[in-house]
N, C-alpha and C positions, 0 to 999 in steps of 0.2 A: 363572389370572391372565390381565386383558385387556393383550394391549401396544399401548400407544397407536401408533398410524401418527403417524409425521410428515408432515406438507406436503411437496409437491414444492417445489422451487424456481429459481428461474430463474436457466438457466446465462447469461443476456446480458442485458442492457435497455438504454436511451437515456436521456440526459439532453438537454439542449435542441440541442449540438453533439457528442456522445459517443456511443456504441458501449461500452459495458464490457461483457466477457465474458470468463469462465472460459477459462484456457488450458486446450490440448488436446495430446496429441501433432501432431506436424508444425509448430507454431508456434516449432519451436527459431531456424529459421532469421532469422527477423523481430522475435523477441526479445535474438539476437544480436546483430545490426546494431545496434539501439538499444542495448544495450550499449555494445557498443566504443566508437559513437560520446561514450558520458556516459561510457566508464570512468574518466576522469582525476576529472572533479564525482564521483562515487559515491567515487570514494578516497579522498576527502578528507574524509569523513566515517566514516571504520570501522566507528564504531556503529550506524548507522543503517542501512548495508550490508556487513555482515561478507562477505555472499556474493560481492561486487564483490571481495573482496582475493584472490580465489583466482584459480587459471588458468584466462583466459575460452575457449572454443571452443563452438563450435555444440552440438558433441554436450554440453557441459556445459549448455547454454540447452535443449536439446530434454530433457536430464533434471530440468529443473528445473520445464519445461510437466507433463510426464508429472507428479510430485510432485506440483505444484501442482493436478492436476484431479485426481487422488485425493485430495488434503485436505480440497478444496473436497465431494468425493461424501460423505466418511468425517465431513463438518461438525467437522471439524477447524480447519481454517481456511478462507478467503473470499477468493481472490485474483484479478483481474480485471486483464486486459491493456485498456489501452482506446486507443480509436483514433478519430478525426479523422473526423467524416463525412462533410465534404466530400468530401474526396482518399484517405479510407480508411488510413491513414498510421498505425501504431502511436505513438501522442504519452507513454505511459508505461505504469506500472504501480500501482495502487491496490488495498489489500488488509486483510482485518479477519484479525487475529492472537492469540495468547495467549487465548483464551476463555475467558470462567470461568461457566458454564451456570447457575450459584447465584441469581449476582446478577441477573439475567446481564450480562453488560460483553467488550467485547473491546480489546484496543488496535489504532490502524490505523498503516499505513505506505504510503508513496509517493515516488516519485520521477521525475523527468520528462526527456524526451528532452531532449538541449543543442540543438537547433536548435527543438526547440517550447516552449520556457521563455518566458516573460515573456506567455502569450498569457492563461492563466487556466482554462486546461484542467486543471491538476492540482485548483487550486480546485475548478473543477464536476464533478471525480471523486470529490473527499471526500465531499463534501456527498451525490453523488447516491450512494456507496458507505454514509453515513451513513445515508440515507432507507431503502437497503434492509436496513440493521442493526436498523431501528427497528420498522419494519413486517414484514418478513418473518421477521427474528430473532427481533424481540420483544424487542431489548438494551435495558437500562435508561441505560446510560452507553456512549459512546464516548470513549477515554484516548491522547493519543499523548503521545510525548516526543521532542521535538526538540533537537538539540545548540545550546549557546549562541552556539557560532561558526556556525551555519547560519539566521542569518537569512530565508533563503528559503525554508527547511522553517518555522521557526513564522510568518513572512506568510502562509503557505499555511492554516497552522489557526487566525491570527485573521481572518483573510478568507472561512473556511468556518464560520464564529461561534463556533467553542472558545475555553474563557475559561482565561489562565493562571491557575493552581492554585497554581504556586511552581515555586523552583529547586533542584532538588537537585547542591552542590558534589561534586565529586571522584567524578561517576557515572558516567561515559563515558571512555574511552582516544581522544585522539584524533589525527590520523593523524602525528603526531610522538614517540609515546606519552607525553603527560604527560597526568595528568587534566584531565576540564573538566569543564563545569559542564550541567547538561539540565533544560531548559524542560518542565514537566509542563504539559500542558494538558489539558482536558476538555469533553465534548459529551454532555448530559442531554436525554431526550426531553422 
């Protein structure tokens, strides 16, 4: 039996303002900062980030790097801190999630520093996150689901050109625990 070799693929690339790259051990500390800073925005949505409701610390951000670049090696998951190439500045975190290798299709997720929001950097992370889903994954679809009450998560994925698909009621807890309602969108090669 021949086993096919996979491709390598690339732990960093650029988009026109961006830096995305695989996190790494030692990145705990620079991923915490941007934390804390968003942690009140990230709570407010549960769903979206269940891992924000937990106890933040560094050492929890440097375990979550470590994770994160083993899922990324095990093609498990796709997760990329990206950063500001001006000033070098970690501006958030974009990431392809849930895999299903069949079809192939992943879902993605993101969320952006409170002091670099409004600039459009999460925007040109989907997108440029989406291009290497396409081309280097070979995904046929990219799926995210945004909460209804989070207007700025789906601006992000009609502005990165996901078309809504529908609304699924009573699919999300949200951060007062009653159900809401979550925006399916989708992104076909």
């Amino acid at each position: 039996m021949v086993s096919e070799a996979r491709p390598a693929l690339p732990l960093q690339f650029d988009s026109e303002r961006l830096v995305l790259r695989c996190p790494r051990g030692g990145d705990g500390d620079l991923l915490h900062a941007s934390v804390m800073e968003t942690l009140a925005d990230l709570r407010r949505h549960p769903a979206s980030s269940p891992w924000a409701m937990q106890e933040q610390s560094v050492e929890f951000s440097e375990q979550r790097c470590v994770a994160a670049a083993q899922a990324f090696l095990a093609r498990e998951a796709f997760p990329f801190l990206v950063f500001d190439k001006r000033d070098g500045q970690h501006v958030g975190n974009v990431g392809l999630h849930s895999l299903d290798w069949t079809v192939p299709h992943a879902h993605i997720g993101y969320w952006c520093r409170s002091s670099r929001q409004g600039q459009g950097f999460i925007t040109e992370a989907v997108q440029a996150v989406c291009e290497f889903g396409f081309s280097c994954l070979k995904l046929r679809r990219v799926q995210l689901m945004a909460e209804e009450g989070n207007p700025a998560s789906w601006r992000v994925a009609e502005r990165a050109g996901f078309m809504l698909e529908g609304c699924l009621r009573h699919q999300v807890l949200q951060a007062d625990g009653q159900p809401g309602a979550a925006r399916v969108y989708g992104l076909i090669r």
